[in-house]
C-alpha positions as CSV (number, residue, x, y, z in Angstrom):
1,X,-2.9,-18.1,1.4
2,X,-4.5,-18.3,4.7
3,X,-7.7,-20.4,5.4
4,X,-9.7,-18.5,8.0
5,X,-11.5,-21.4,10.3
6,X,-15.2,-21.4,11.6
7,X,-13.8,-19.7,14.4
8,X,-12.1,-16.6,12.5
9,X,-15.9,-16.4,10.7
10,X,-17.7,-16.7,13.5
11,X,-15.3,-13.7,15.2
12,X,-15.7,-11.4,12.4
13,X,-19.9,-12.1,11.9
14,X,-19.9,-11.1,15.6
15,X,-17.7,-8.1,15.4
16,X,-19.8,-6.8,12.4
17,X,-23.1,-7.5,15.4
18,X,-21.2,-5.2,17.2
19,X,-20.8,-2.4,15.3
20,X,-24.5,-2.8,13.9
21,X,-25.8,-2.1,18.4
22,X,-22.8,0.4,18.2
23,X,-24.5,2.6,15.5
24,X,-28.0,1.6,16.4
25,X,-27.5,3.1,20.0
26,X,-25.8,6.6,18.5
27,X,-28.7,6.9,16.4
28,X,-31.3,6.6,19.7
29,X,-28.9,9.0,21.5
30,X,-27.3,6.6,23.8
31,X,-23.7,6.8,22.7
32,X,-22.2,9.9,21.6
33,X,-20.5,10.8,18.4
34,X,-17.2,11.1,20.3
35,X,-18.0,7.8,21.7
36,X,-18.6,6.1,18.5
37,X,-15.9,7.5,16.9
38,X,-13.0,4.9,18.1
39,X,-15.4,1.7,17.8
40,X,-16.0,2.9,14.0
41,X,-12.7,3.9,13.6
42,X,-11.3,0.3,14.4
43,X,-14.1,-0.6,12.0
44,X,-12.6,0.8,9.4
45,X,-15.3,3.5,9.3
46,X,-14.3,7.3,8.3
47,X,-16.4,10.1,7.6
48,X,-14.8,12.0,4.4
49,X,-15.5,15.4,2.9
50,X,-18.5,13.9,1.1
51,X,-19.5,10.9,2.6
52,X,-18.0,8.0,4.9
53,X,-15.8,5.5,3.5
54,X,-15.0,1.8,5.0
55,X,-11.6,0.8,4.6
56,X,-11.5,-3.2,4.0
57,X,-8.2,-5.1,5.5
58,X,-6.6,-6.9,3.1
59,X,-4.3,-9.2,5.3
60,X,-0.1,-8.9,3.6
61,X,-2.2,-8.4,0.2
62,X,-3.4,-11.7,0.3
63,X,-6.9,-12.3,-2.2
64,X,-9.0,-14.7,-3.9
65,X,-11.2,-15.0,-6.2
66,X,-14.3,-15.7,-4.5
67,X,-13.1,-12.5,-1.9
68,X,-12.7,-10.2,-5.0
69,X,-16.1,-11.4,-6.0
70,X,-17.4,-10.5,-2.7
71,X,-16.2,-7.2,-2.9
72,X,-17.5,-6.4,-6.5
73,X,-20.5,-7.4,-4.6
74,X,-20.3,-5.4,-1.9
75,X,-19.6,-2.5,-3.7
76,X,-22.4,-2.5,-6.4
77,X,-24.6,-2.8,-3.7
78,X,-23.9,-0.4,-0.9
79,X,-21.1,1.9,-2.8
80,X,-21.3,3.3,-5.8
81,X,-19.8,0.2,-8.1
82,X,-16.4,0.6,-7.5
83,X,-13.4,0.5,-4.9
84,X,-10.2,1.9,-4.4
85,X,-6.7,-0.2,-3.4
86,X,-4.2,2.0,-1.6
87,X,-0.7,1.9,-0.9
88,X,-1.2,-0.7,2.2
89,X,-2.7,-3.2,0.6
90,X,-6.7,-2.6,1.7
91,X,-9.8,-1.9,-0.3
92,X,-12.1,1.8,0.6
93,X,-15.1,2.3,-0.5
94,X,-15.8,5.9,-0.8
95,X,-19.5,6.4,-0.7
96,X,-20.6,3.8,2.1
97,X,-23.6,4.8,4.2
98,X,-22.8,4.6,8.3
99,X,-25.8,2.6,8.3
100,X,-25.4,0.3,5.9
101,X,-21.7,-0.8,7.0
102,X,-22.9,-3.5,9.2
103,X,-24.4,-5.5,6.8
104,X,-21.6,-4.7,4.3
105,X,-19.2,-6.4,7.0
106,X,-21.5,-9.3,7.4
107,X,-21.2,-9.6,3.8
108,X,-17.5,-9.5,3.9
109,X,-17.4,-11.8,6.8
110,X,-18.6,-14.6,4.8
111,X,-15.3,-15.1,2.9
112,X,-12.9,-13.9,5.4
113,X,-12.7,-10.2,5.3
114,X,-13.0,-7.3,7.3
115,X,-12.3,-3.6,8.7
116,X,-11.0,-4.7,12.3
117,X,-7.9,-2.6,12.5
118,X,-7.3,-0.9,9.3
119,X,-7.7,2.4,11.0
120,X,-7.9,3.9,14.5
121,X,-5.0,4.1,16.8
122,X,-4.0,0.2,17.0
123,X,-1.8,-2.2,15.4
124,X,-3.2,-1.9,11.8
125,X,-3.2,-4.4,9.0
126,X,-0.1,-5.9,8.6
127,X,1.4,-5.8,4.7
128,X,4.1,-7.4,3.2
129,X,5.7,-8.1,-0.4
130,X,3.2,-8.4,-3.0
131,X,5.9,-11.7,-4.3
132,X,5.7,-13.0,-0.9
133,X,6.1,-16.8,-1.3
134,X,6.9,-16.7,-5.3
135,X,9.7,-14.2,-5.3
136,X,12.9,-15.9,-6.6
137,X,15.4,-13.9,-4.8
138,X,13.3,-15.0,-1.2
139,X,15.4,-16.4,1.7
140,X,12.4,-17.7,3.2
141,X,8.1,-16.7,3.0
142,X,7.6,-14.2,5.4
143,X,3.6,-15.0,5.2
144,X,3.1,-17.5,7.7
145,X,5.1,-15.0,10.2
146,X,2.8,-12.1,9.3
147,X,-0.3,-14.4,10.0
148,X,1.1,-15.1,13.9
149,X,1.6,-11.3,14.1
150,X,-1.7,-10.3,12.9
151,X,-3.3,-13.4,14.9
152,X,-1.7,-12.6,18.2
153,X,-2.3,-8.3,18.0
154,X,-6.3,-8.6,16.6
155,X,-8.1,-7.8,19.6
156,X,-5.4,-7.1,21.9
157,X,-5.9,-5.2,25.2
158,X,-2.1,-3.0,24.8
159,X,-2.8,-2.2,21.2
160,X,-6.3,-0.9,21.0
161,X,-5.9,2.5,21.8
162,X,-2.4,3.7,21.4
163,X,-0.9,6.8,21.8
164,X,-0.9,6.9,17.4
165,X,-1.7,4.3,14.7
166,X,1.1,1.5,14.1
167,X,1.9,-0.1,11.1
168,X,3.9,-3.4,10.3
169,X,5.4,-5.0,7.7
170,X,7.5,-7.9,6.7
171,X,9.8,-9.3,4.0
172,X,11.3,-12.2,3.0
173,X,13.6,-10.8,0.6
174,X,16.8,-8.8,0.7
175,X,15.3,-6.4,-2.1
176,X,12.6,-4.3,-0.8
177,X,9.0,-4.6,-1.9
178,X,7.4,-4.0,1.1
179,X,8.3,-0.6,2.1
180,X,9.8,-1.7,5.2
181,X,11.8,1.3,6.1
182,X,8.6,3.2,6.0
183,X,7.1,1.7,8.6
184,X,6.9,1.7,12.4
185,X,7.7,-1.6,12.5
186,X,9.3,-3.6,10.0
187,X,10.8,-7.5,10.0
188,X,13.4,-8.3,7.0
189,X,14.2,-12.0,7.0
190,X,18.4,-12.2,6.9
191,X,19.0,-15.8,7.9
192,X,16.9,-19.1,7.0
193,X,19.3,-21.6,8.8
194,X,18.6,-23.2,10.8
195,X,15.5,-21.4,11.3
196,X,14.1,-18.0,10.3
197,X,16.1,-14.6,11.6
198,X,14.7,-11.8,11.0
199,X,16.5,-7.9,11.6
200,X,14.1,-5.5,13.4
201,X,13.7,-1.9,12.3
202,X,11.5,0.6,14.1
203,X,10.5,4.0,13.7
204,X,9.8,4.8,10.2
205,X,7.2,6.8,8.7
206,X,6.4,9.8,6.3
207,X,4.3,12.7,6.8
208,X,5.6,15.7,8.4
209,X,8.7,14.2,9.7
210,X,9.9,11.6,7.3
211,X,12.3,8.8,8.7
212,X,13.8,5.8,7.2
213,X,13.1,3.2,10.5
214,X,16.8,2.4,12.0
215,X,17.7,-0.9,12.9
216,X,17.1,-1.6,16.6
217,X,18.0,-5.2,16.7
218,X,20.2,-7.2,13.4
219,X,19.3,-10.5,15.1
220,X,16.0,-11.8,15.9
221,X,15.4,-15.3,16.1
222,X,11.4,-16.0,15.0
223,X,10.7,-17.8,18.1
224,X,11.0,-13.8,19.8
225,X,8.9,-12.3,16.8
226,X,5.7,-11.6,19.4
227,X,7.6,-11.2,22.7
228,X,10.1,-8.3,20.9
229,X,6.7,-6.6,19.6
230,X,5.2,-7.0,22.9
231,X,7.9,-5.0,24.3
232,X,8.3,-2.5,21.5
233,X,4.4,-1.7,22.0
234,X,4.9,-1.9,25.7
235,X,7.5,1.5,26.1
236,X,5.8,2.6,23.0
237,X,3.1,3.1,25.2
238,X,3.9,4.3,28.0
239,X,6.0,6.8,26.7
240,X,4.6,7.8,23.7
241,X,2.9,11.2,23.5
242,X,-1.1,11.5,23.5
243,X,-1.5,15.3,23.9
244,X,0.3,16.1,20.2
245,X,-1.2,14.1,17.4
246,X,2.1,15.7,15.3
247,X,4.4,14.3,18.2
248,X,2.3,11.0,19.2
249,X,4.1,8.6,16.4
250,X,7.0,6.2,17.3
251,X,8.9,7.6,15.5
252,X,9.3,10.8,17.0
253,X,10.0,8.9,20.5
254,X,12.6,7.0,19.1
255,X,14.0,10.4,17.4
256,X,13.3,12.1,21.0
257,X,15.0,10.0,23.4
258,X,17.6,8.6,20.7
259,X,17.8,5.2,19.5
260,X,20.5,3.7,21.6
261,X,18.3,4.3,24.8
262,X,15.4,3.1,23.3
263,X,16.7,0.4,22.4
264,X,17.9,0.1,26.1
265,X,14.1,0.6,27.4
266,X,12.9,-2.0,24.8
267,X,15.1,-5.1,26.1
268,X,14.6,-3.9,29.3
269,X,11.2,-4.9,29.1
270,X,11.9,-7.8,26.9
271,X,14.2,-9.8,29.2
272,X,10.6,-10.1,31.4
273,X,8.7,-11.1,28.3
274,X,11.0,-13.2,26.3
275,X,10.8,-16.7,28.2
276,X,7.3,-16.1,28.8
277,X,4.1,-17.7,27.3
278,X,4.2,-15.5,24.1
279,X,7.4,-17.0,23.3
280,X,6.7,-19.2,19.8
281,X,6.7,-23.1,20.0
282,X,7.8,-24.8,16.4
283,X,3.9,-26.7,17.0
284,X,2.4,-22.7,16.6
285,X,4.3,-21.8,13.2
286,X,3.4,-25.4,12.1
287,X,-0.6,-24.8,13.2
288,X,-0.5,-21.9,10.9
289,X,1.7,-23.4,7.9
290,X,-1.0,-25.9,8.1
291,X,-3.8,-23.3,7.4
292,X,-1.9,-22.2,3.9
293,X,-3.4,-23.0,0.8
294,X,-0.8,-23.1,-1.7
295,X,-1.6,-23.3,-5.9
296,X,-0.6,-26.3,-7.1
297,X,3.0,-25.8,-8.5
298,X,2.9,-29.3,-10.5
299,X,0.6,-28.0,-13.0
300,X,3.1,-25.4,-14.3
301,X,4.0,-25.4,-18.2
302,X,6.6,-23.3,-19.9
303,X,5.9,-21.2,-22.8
304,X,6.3,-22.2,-26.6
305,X,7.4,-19.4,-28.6
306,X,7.1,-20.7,-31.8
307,X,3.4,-20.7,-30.6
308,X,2.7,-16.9,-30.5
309,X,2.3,-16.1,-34.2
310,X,1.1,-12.5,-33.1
311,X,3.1,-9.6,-35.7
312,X,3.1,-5.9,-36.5
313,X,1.7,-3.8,-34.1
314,X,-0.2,-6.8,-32.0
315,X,3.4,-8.6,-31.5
316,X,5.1,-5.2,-30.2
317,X,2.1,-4.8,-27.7
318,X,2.6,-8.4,-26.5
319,X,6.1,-8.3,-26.3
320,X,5.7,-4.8,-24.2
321,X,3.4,-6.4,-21.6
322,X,5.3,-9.2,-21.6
323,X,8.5,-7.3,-20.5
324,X,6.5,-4.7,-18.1
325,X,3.8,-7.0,-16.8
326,X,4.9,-10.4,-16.6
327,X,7.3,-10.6,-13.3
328,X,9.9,-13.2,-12.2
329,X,8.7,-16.5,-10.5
330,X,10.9,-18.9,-8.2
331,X,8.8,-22.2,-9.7
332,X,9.4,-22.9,-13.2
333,X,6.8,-23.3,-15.7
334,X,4.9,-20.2,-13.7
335,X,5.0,-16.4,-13.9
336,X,3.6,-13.9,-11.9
337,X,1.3,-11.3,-13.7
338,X,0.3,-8.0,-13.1
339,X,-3.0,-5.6,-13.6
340,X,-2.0,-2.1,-13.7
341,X,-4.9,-0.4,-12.5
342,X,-3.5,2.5,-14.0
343,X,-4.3,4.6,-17.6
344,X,-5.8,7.8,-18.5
345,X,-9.2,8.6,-17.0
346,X,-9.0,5.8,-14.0
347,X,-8.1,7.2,-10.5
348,X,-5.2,5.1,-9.7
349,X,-6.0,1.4,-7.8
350,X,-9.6,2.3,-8.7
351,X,-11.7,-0.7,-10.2
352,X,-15.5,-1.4,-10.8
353,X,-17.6,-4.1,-9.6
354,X,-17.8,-5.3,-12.9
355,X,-13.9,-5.5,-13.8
356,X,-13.6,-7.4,-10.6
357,X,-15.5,-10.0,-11.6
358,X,-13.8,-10.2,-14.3
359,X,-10.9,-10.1,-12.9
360,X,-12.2,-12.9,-10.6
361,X,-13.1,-15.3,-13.3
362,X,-9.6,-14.9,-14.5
363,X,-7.9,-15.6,-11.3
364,X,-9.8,-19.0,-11.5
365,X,-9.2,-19.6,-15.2
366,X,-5.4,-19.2,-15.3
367,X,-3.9,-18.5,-11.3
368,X,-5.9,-21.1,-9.6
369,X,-8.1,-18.3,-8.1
370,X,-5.4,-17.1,-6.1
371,X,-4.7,-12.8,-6.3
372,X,-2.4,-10.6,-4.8
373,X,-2.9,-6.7,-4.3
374,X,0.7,-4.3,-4.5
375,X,1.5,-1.5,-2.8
376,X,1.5,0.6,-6.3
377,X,-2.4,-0.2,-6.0
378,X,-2.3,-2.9,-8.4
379,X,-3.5,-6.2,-8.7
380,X,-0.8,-9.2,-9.1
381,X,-1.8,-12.9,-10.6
382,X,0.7,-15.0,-8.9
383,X,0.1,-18.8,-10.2
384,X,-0.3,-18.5,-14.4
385,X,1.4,-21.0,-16.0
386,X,3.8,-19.9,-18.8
387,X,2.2,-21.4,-21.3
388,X,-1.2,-19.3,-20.5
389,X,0.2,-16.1,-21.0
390,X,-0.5,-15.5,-24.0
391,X,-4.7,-16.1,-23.1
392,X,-3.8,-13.8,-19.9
393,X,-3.0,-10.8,-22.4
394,X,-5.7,-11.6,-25.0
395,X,-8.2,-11.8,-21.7
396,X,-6.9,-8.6,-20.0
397,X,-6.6,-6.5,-23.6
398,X,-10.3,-6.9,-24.1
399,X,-11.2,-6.0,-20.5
400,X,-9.0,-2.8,-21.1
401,X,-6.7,-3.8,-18.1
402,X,-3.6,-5.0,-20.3
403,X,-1.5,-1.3,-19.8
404,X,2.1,-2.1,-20.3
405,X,3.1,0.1,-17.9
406,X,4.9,-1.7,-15.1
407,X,7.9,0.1,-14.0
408,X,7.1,3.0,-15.5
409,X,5.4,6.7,-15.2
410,X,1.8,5.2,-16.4
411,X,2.1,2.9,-13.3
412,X,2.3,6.5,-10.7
413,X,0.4,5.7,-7.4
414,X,-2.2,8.7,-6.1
415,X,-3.6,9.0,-2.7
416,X,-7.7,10.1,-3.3
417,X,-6.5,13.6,-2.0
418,X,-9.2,16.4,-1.9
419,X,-11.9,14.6,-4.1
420,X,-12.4,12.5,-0.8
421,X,-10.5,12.9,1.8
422,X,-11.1,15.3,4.9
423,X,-7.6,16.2,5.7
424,X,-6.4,17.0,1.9
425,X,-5.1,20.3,1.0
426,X,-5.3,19.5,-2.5
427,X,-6.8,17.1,-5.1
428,X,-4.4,14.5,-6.4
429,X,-6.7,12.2,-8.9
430,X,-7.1,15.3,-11.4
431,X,-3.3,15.9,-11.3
432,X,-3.0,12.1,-12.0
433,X,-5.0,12.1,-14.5
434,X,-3.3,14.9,-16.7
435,X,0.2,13.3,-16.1
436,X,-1.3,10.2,-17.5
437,X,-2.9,11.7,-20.9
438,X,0.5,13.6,-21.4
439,X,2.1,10.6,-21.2
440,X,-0.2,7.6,-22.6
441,X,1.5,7.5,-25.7
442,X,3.9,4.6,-24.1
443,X,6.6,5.3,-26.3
444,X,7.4,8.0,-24.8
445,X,7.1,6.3,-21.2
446,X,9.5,3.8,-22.9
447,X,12.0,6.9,-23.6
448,X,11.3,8.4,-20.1
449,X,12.5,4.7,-19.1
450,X,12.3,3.5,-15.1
451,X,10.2,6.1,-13.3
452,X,8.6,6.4,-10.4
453,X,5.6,9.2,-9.4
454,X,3.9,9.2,-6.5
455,X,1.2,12.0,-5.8
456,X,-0.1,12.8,-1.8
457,X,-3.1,15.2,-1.6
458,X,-1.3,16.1,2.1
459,X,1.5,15.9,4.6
460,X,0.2,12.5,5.7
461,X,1.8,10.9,3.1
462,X,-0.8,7.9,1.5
463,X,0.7,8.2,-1.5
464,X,4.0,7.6,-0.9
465,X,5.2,10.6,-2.8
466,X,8.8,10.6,-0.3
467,X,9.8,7.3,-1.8
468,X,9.1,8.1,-5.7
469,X,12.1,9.4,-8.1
470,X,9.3,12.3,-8.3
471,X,7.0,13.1,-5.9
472,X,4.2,15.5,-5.7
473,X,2.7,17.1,-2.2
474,X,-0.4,18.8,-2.2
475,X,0.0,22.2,0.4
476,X,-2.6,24.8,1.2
477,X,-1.8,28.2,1.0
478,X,-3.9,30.9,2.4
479,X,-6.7,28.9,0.9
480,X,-5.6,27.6,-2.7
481,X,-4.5,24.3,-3.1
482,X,-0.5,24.4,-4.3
483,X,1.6,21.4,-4.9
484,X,5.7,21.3,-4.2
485,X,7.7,18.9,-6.2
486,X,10.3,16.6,-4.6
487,X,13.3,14.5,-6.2
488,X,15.6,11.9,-5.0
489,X,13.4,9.4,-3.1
490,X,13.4,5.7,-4.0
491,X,11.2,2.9,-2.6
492,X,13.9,0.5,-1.9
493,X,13.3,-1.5,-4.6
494,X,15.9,-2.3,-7.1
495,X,18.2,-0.1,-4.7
496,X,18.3,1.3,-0.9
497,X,15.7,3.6,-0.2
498,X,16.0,6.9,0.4
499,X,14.0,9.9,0.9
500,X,12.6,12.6,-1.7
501,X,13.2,16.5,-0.9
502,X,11.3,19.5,-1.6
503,X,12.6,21.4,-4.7
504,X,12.2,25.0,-5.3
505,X,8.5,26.8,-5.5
506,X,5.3,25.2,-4.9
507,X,3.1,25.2,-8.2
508,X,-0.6,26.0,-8.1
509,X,-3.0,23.4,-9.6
510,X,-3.3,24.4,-13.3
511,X,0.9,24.8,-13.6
512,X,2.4,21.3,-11.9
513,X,1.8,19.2,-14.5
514,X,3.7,21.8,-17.1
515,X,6.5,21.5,-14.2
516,X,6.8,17.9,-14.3
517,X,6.8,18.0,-18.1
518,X,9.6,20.4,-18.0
519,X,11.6,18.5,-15.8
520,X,11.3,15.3,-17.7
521,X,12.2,17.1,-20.9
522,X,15.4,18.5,-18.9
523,X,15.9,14.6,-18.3
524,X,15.8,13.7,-22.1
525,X,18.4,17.1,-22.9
526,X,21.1,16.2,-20.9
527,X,20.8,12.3,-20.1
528,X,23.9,10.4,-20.8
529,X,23.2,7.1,-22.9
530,X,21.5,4.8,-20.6
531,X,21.0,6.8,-17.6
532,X,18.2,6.7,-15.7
533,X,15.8,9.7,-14.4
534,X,17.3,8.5,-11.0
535,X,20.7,8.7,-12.0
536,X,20.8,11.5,-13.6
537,X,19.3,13.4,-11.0
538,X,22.3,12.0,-8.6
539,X,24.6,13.4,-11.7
540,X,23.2,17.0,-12.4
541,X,22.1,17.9,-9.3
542,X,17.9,18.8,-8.2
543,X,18.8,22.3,-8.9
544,X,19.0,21.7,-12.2
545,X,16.0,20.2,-12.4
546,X,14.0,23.0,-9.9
547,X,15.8,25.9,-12.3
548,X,13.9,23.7,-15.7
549,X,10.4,23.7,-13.9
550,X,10.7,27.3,-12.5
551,X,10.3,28.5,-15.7
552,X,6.3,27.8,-15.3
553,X,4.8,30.5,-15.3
554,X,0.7,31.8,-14.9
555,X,-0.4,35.5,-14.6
556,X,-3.1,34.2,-12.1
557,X,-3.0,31.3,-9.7
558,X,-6.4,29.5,-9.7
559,X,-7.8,28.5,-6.4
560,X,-8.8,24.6,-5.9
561,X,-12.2,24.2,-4.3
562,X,-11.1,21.0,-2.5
563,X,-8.0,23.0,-0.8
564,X,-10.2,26.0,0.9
565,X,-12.2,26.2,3.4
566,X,-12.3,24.3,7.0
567,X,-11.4,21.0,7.1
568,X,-12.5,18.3,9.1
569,X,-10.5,16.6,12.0
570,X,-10.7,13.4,10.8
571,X,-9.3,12.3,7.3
572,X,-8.1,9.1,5.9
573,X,-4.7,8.6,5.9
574,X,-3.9,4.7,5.2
């Protein structure tokens, strides 16, 4: 992963300085809360519903050890001993004091992180495959690409205050793991010879207008990956609207004047940018390659089976999170491991100060101290030698992070919804949560086989629930919190994504979960032997499926607290 230098510490210490005056001058009445608001905002500073919350970049998902330590620290200390990972790779703690966010920064500073960017209307952090570098089916690791990106926008005049936030990602892969489609602006590597090519999408996003991001260019040689940007952001901003938040996303620009003649507009202004300064040299992709730490792959040992003498009950657990949790690695001798942050009782990507120390210690024990964090708000051990894994379970099973849910409807992703944020119309953790006890027997997630859920407290979509085989949106309705159920949307991994839709009636808070029960047990009637939830949605249709939960039923509909009332302007959607 990337080695920030003194200079990239010596940045962030100041820009935490910064923000320290910022506040310290709104206190004594010098700068207004309206003036505040965007130099907190690009902070990562929020006010919530209860309390603010600082959202902590985590650059393409990249951690380690002594940076997981830092936020266990961080946490205990000025939060309430825990943080939350969400669906773009960052960190929030919920319960941050304004005051105390400086210092918190300062903290973070020390090993390399920060807030600059994850939220306002900029170029935000930049994500990209949580396998990024290890992933066996990888044409080439889009990593040191993401770091000139992210090098090149922090700080950048054009992309401070644009008409709408603006997210990026990249991949390396042809299988998607990264969302791409999702995003506004999305790289897929196609070609490694003889040099890296990426294919450009722009445009994509969820929330009240969901788009898959259309290809805008199949070509684009790496050399051109900052000058194409440049001239994306450039028409981006000046056409993009700044009197309609709802309208002030790229994609509804794109979707407005068409994609051909955006396209048009966008190498318009790229043939005056593209043999300009911006314009990569090899020497710049090698300065950066050069800043990589990489584990050491030489130390890597296979497994001996005749070594695990595990049986009964502990031998079917192993061999469970073995097959769920243990994920495909391009080096041999090494696996790839992952922490669901997920089971009955734990908001999802939650974890406590504590359990990240722990989780810290093992990260230096058996991955070299090197982490990644997924965008299913999970944590990802990406250098274990084979030969370890057995250790890794016995060491996870006793911290109570071994689930063996990978994969499956244990592993569902949540948004923090009304609990937290401003903007909800619903809560999402406690509809989590009951999912997860009616389904934490994991034999039965075994039956329910692949599955997907992915809960959003609102239309701005943090939890993804467009892409998962179910997804779950939280609405208001005249007050009460309601939640409509959609079907058909796939992430793009394992298959081409594809978007979710709305089936039937909305359910009020104490009925949804019955309604996703009942459409699972439709699943397990009428299944054909080895279908998929997936495909046997394509096979019997979502009416089928909306007819099976409609038959949920309540003589009163029970209004949610968290839904009512008058909402703040500002939320936290990721």
């Amino acid at each position: 992963m990337y080695q920030p230098s003194e200079f990239d510490l010596a940045r962030l210490k100041e820009r935490a300085v910064q923000l320290s005056t910022q506040i310290s001058r709104n206190k004594q009445g010098l700068l207004s809360d309206d003036q505040l608001k965007p130099l907190r905002l690009q902070n990562g500073l929020y006010i919530q519903r209860h309390a603010p919350m600082l959202r902590i970049a985590i650059a393409y998902g990249m951690l380690n050890s002594d940076q997981l330590r830092a936020l266990a620290d961080v946490a205990r200390r000025y939060d309430r001993g825990y943080g939350h990972f969400t669906t773009r790779q960052n960190m929030q703690l919920n319960w941050i004091e304004v005051e105390d966010t400086p210092s918190a920064l300062s903290d973070l500073a020390e090993v390399g992180l920060h807030g600059i960017q994850s939220s306002g209307n900029c170029l935000r952090n930049i994500t990209s495959d949580a396998l990024a570098g290890i992933a066996p089916d990888e044409i080439i690791d889009p990593r040191p690409y993401a770091e000139l990106l992210r090098q090149w926008s922090t700080f950048h005049p054009e992309f401070a205050f644009l008409p709408r936030k603006f997210k990026v990602a990249l991949t390396g892969t042809p299988e998607d793991r990264a969302l791409v489609q999702i995003h506004d602006l999305a790289f897929e590597v196609v070609d490694a010879q003889p040099s890296a090519v990426f294919r450009v999408r722009v445009g994509g996003g969820l929330g009240r207008t969901p788009i898959l991001g259309p290809v805008i260019r199949e070509r684009l040689d790496w050399t051109d990956l900052l000058t194409y940007t440049h001239a994306i952001m450039r028409v981006y901003n000046e056409l993009g609207r700044r009197d309609n938040l709802t309208k002030a996303r790229i994609k509804i620009l794109v979707r407005t004047v068409g994609l051909e003649r955006f396209r048009d507009m966008v190498e318009a202004e790229w043939e005056t940018l593209k043999d300009g300064p911006q314009k990569l040299p090899l020497s710049e992709l090698e300065r950066i390659r050069a800043s990589f730490k990489e584990p050491d792959w030489s130390a890597g040992a296979l497994l001996d089976e005749q070594q695990i003498l595990l049986t009964g009950e502990e031998k079917l657990a192993w061999d469970r999170w073995r097959t769920r949790n243990v994920l495909p690695h391009r080096i041999s001798g090494h696996a790839a491991v992952l922490i669901a942050l997920k089971n009955a009782g734990r908001p999802p990507g939650d974890v406590t100060s504590q359990e990240m120390e722990a989780i810290a210690d093992l990260a230096d024990q058996f991955s070299q101290g090197y982490l990644r964090v997924s965008h299913a708000q999970d944590l990802v051990l990406p250098a274990v030698r084979q030969a370890d894994l057995p250790a890794v379970y016995q060491a996870l099973n006793a911290l109570g992070l071994a689930s063996s849910v990978g994969g499956l409807i244990g592993d569902m992703v949540a948004c923090p919804g009304g609990d937290y944020c401003a903007l909800a119309n619903a809560r999402s953790l406690p509809i989590a949560d009951e999912i997860a006890r009616r389904y934490a027997n994991l034999d039965a997630q075994e039956d329910l086989g692949p599955l997907d859920l992915r809960i959003s407290g609102c239309m701005n979509s943090c939890g993804h629930h467009h892409t998962g085989h179910i997804g779950i949106l939280g609405v208001d309705k005249d007050g009460a919190a309601f939640y409509q159920v959609l079907l058909g949307g796939h992430s793009g991994h394992g298959a081409p994504a594809a978007l979710g839709t709305i089936i039937g009636r909305a359910f009020a808070e104490d009925e949804i979960a019955d309604a996703i029960e009942e459409i699972l047990n439709t699943y397990l009637e009428q299944r054909t032997s080895g279908e998929t939830f997936r495909q046997a949605v394509e096979r019997l249709g979502k009416k089928t499926f909306a007819d099976a939960a409609d038959t949920i039923r309540t003589s009163t509909v029970r209004k949610a607290g968290s839904g009512s009332g008058k909402r703040e302007a500002e939320g936290t959607p990721a």
